[in-house]
C-alpha positions as CSV (number, residue, x, y, z in Angstrom):
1,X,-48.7,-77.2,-74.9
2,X,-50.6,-78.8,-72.5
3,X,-51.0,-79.1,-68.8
4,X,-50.4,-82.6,-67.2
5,X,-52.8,-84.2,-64.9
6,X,-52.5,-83.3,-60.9
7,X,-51.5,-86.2,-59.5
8,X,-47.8,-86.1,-61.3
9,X,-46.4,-83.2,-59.3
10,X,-42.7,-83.7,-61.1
11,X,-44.5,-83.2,-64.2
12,X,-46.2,-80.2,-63.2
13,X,-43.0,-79.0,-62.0
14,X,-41.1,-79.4,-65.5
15,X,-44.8,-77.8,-67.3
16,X,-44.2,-74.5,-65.1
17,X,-40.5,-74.5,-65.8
18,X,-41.2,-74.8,-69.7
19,X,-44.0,-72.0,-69.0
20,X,-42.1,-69.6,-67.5
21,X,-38.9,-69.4,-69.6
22,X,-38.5,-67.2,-72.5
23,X,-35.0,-67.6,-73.7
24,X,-35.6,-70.7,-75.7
25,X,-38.1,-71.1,-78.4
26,X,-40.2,-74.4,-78.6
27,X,-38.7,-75.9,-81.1
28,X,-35.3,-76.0,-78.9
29,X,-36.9,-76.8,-75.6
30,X,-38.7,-79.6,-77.3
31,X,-35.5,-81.3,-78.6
32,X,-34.3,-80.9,-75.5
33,X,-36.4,-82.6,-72.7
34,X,-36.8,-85.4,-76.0
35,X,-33.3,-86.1,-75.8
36,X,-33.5,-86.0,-71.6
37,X,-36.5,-88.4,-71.8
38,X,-35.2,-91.0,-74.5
39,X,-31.7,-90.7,-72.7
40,X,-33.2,-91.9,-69.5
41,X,-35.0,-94.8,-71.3
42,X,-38.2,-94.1,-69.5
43,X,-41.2,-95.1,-71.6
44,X,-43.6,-93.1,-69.2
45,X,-41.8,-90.3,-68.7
46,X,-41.0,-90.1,-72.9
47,X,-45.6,-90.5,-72.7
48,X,-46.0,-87.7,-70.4
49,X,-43.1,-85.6,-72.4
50,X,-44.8,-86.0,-74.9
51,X,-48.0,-84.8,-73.7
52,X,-46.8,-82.0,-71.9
53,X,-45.2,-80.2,-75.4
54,X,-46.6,-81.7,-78.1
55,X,-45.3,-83.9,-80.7
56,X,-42.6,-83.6,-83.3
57,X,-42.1,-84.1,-86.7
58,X,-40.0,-86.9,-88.4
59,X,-37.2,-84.8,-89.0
60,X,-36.9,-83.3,-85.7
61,X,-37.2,-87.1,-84.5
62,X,-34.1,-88.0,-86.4
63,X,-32.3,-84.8,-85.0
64,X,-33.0,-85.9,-81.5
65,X,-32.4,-89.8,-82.1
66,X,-28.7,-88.9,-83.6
67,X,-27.6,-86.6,-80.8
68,X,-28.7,-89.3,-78.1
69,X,-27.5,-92.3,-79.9
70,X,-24.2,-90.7,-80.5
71,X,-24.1,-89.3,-76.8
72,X,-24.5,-92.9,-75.5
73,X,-21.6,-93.5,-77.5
74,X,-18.8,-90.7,-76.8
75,X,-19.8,-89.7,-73.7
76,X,-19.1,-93.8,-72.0
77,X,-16.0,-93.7,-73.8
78,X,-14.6,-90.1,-73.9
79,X,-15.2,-90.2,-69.9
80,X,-13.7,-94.1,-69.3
81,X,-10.4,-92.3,-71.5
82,X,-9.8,-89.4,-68.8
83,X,-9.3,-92.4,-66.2
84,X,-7.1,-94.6,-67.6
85,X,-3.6,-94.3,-69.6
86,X,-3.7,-95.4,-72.7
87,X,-1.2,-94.0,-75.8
88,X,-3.2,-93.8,-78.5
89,X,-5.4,-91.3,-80.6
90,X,-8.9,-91.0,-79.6
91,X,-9.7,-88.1,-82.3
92,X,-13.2,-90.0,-83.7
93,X,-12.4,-92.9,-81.6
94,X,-15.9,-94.2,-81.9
95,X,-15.8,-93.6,-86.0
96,X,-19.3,-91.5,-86.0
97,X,-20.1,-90.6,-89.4
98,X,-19.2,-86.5,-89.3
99,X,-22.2,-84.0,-88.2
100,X,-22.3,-82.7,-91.6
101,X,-23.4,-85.8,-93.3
102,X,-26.4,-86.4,-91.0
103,X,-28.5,-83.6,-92.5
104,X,-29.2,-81.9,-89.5
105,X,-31.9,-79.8,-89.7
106,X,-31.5,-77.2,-86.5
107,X,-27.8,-77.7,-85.6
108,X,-28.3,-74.8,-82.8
109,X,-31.3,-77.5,-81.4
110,X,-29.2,-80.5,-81.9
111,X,-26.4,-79.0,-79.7
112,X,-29.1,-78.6,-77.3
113,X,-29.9,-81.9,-77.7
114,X,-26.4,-82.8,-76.9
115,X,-26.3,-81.2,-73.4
116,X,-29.5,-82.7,-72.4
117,X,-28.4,-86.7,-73.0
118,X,-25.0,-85.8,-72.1
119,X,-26.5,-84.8,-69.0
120,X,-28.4,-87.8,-68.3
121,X,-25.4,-89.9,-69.2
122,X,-23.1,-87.9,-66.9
123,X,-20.6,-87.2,-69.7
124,X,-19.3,-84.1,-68.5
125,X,-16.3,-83.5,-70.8
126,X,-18.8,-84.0,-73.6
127,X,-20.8,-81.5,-72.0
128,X,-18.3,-78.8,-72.0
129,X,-17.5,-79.2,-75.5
130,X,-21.4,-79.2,-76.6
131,X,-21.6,-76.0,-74.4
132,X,-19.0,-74.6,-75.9
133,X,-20.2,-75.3,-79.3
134,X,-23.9,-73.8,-78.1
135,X,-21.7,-70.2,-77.4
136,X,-20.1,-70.2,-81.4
137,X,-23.6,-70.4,-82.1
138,X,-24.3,-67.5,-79.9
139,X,-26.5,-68.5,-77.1
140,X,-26.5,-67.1,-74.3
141,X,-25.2,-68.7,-70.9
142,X,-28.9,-67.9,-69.3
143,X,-30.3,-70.3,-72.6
144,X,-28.0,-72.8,-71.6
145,X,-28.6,-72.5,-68.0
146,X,-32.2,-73.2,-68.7
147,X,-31.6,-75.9,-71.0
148,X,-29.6,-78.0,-68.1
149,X,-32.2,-76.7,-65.9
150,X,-35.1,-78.5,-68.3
151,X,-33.2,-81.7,-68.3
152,X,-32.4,-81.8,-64.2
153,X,-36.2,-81.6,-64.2
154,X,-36.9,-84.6,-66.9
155,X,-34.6,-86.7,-64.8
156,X,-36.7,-85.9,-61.6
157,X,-39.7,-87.0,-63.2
158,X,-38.0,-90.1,-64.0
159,X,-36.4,-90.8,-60.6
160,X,-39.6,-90.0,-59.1
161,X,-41.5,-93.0,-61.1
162,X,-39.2,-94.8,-60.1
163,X,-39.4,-94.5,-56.5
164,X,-43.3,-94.4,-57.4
165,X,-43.3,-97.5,-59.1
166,X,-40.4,-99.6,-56.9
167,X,-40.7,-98.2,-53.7
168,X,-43.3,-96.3,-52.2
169,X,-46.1,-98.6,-53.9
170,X,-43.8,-101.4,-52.0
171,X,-43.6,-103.4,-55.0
172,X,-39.8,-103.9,-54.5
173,X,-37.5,-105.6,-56.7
């Protein structure tokens, strides 16, 4: 792992946060400020991710793209369902194919993955369940803690480019 350059102090930030904690390995860390950054859609902050811890392979690539795509899925809909009334069964309302048929290579990671987008997303209910399914794999509150704490940091690196690029360079929309 790498350092970033200077001038990107959020990014420095999130490199001493990743450098400091011991409770996840890198493999887990990686998948989840991947799934922070490609949940947050921002192609510069996904660069500088990416430079900061290294590449993945293909498969961990599918891992990561699953548990975002399918958070951008459940958590909209799960969290539109606990506001309004509606009778009807929501058990696999979205029809996702089951985990098991995705060939998930690191299900422990993919959870991970799963708190990180849910996270960006704001899909809180999803985020309960995906913690609770982090503790029947038994990790530790502290892992988890540190796993949210990872993805707070991606989306201040993202929310500071923005302001970066939108604001205080007064290039306003």
């Amino acid at each position: 792992m790498s350092t970033i350059d200077k001038k990107d102090e959020h990014a420095e930030l999130l490199n001493a946060l990743i450098s400091r904690q011991s409770l996840l390995s890198t493999n887990r860390m990686q998948y989840i400020v991947y799934a922070a950054a490609l949940a947050t859609q921002n192609k510069k902050v996904l660069q500088t991710i990416q430079h900061l811890v290294g590449d993945i392979t293909i498969i961990n690539r599918k891992d990561i793209h699953h548990a975002v795509v399918r958070m951008a899925a459940t958590n909209t809909y799960y969290m539109a369902m606990h506001h309004i009334d509606l009778t009807c069964n929501t058990t696999n309302a979205m029809q996702l194919a089951p985990l098991k048929e995705l060939d998930v290579e690191d299900i422990t990671s993919y959870y991970y993955a799963c708190i990180a987008a849910c996270l960006v997303n704001k899909g809180y209910s999803c985020l309960n369940n995906h913690i609770l399914l982090l503790r029947s794999c038994n990790e530790s509150d502290d892992s988890i803690n540190m796993a949210l704490r990872l993805a707070a940091s991606v989306l201040t690196m993202c929310q500071s480019s923005f302001n970066t690029d939108y604001f205080l360079d007064n290039t306003l929309i």
